[in-house]
LOMAR-504987 format. One record per atom (N, C-alpha, C, O): residue in three letters; x, y, z. Coordinates in steps of 0.1 Angstrom, whole numbers, plus 5000, padded with zeros to 4 digits. Example, Ala and Ser with C-alpha at 12.3 -4.5 7.8 and 13.67 -1.06 7.14 Angstrom:
BEGIN
ALA513249435078
ALA512349555078
ALA513249675078
ALA514249675085
SER512849785071
SER513749895071
SER512950005079
SER513450115080
//
This chain:
BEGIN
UNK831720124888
UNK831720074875
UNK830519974874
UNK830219884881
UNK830020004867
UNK828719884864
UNK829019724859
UNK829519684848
UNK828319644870
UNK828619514864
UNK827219444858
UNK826119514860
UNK827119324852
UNK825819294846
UNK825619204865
UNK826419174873
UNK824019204863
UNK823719134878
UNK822319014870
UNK821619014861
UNK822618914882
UNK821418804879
UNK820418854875
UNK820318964880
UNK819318824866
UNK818318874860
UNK817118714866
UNK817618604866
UNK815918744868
UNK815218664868
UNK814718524859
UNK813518534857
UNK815318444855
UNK815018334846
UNK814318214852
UNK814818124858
UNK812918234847
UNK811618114852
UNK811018034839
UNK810418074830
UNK811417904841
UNK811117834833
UNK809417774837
UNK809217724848
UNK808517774827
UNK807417764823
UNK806717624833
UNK807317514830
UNK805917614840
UNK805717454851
UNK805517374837
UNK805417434826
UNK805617264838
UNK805217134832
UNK804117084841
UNK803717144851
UNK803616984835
UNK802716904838
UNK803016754845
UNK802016684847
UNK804316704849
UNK804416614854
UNK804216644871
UNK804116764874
UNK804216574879
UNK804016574894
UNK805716494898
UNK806316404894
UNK805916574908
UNK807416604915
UNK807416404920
UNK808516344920
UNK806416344921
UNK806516234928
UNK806316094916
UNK806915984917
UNK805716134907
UNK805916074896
UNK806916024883
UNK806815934876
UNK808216194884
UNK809416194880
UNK810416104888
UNK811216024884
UNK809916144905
UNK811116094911
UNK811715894914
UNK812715824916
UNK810215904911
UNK810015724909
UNK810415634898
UNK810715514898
UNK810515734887
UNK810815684875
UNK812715664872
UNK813415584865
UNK812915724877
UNK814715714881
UNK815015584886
UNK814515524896
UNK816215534878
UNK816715414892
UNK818215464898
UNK818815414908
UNK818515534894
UNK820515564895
UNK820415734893
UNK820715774881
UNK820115824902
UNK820615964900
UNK820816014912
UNK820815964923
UNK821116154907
UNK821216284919
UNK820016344917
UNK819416354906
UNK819116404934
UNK818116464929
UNK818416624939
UNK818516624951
UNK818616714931
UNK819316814937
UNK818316904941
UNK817816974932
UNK818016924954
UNK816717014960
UNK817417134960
UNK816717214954
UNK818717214965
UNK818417354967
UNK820117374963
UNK820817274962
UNK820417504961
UNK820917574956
UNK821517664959
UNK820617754961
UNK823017744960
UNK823217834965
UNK824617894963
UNK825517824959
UNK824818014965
UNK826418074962
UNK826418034946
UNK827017924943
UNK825718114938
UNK826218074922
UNK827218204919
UNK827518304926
UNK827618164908
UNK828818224900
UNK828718194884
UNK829018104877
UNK828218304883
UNK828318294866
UNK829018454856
UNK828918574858
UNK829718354844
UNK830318394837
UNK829218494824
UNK828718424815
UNK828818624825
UNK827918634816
UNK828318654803
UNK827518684793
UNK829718654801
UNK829618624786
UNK830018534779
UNK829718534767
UNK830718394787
UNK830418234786
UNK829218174789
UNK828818094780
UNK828518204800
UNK827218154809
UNK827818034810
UNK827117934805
UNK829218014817
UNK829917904825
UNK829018004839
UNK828618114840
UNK829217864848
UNK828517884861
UNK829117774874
UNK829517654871
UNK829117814883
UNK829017684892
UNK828217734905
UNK828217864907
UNK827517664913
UNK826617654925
UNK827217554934
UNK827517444931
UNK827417614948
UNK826917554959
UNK825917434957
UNK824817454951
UNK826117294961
UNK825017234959
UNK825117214982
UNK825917174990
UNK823717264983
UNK823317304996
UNK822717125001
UNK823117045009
UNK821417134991
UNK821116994995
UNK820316934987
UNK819316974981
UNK821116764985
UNK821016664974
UNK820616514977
UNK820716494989
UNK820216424972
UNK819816284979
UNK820116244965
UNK819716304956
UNK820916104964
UNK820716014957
UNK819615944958
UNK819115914969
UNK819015904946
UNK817815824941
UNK818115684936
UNK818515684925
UNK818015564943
UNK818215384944
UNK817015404938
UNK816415504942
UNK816415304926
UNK815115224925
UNK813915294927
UNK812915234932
UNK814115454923
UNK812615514921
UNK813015604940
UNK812615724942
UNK813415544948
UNK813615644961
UNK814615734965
UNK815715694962
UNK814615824971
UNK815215944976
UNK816015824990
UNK815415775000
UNK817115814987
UNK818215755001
UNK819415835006
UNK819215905016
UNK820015835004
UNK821215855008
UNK821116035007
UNK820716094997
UNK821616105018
UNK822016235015
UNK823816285006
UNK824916225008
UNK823716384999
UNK824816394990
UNK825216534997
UNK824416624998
UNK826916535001
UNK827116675013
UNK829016724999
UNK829916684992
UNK828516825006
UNK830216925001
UNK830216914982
UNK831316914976
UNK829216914976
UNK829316924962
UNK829117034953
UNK828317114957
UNK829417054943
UNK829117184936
UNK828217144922
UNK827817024920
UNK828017224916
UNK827617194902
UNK828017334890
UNK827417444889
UNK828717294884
UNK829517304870
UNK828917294857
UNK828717194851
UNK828717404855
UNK828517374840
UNK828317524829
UNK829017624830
UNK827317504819
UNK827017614809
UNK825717594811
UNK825117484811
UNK825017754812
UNK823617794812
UNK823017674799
UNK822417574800
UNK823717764788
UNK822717724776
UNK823017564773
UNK822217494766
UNK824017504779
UNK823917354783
UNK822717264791
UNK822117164787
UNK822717364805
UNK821717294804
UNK820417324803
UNK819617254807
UNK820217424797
UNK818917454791
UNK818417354780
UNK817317304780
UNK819517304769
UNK819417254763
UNK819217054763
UNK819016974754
UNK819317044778
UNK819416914785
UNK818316904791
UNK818616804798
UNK817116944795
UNK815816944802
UNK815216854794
UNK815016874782
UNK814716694804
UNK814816604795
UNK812816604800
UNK811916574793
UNK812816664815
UNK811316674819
UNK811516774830
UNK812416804836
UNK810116824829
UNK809616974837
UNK808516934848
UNK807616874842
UNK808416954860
UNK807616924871
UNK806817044873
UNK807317154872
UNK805217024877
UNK804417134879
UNK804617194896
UNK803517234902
UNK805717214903
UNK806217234915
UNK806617344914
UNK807317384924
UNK806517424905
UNK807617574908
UNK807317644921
UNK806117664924
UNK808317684930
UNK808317744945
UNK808817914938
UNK809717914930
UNK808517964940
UNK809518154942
UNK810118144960
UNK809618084970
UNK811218214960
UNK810918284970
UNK812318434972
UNK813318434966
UNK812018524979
UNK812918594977
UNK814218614989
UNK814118575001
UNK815118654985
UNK816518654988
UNK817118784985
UNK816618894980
UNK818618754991
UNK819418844993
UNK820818844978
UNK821718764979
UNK820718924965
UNK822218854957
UNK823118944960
UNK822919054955
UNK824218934966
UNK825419004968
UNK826418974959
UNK826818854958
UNK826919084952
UNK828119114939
UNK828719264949
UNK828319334957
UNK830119234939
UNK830519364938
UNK829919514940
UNK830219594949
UNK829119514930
UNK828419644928
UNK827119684940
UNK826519794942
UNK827219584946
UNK826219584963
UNK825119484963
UNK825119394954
UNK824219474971
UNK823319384977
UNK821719414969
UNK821119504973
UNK821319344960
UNK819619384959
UNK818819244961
UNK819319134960
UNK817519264964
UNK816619174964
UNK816319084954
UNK815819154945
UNK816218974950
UNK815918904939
UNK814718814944
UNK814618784956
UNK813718754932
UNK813318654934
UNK813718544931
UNK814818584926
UNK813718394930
UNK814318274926
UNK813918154928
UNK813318154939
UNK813918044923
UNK813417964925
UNK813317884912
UNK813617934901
UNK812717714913
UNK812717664900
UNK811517534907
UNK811017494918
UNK811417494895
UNK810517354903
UNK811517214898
UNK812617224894
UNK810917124899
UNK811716984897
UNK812116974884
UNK811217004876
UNK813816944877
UNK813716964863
UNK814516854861
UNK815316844871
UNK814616754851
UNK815216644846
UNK816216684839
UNK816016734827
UNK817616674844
UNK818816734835
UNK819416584826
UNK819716494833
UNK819516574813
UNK820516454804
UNK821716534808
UNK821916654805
UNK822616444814
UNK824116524811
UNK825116414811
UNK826316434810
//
């Protein structure tokens, strides 16, 4: 039976620098990587593996953040991108569904979520 599968979605670099955003924080999560998502494609509810995360004190990356996920709606937070970092990485991977195994590309660069 055909199911719909992840499609590539790359948001456009910004112009700010990855070290310049991270400074400007005094109190957040800064969420580096990503993994095991699950999304609803005809809600675009979602949740992710959060793989690996650091709380940000006073402009610095401290503390590591372990066993968390992230929850939410696509067009949520598309609509919450408060700043865009000129860091975008690709790289390619394995997405496993139902319908079997293909190659994808993926990746994002530093993005400022309001939530």
């Amino acid at each position: 039976m055909p199911e719909p599968r992840m499609n590539c979605t790359i948001i456009k670099n910004g112009n700010i620098d990855e070290n310049k955003i991270l400074v400007s924080y005094n109190d957040a999560i800064y969420i580096k990587k990503l993994s095991e998502s699950y999304i609803n494609h005809c809600t675009g509810d979602f949740i992710c593996k959060i793989d690996e995360a650091y709380i940000i004190k006073n402009g610095y990356i401290t503390d590591r953040v372990y066993n968390h996920f992230l929850k939410d709606n696509a067009l949520n937070v598309f609509h919450n991108i408060d700043l865009i970092g000129n860091n975008l990485e690709l790289s390619k991977c394995l997405c496993n569904s139902n319908s079997g195994t293909i190659y994808i590309e993926h990746g994002a660069q530093l993005l400022v979520l309001i939530i």
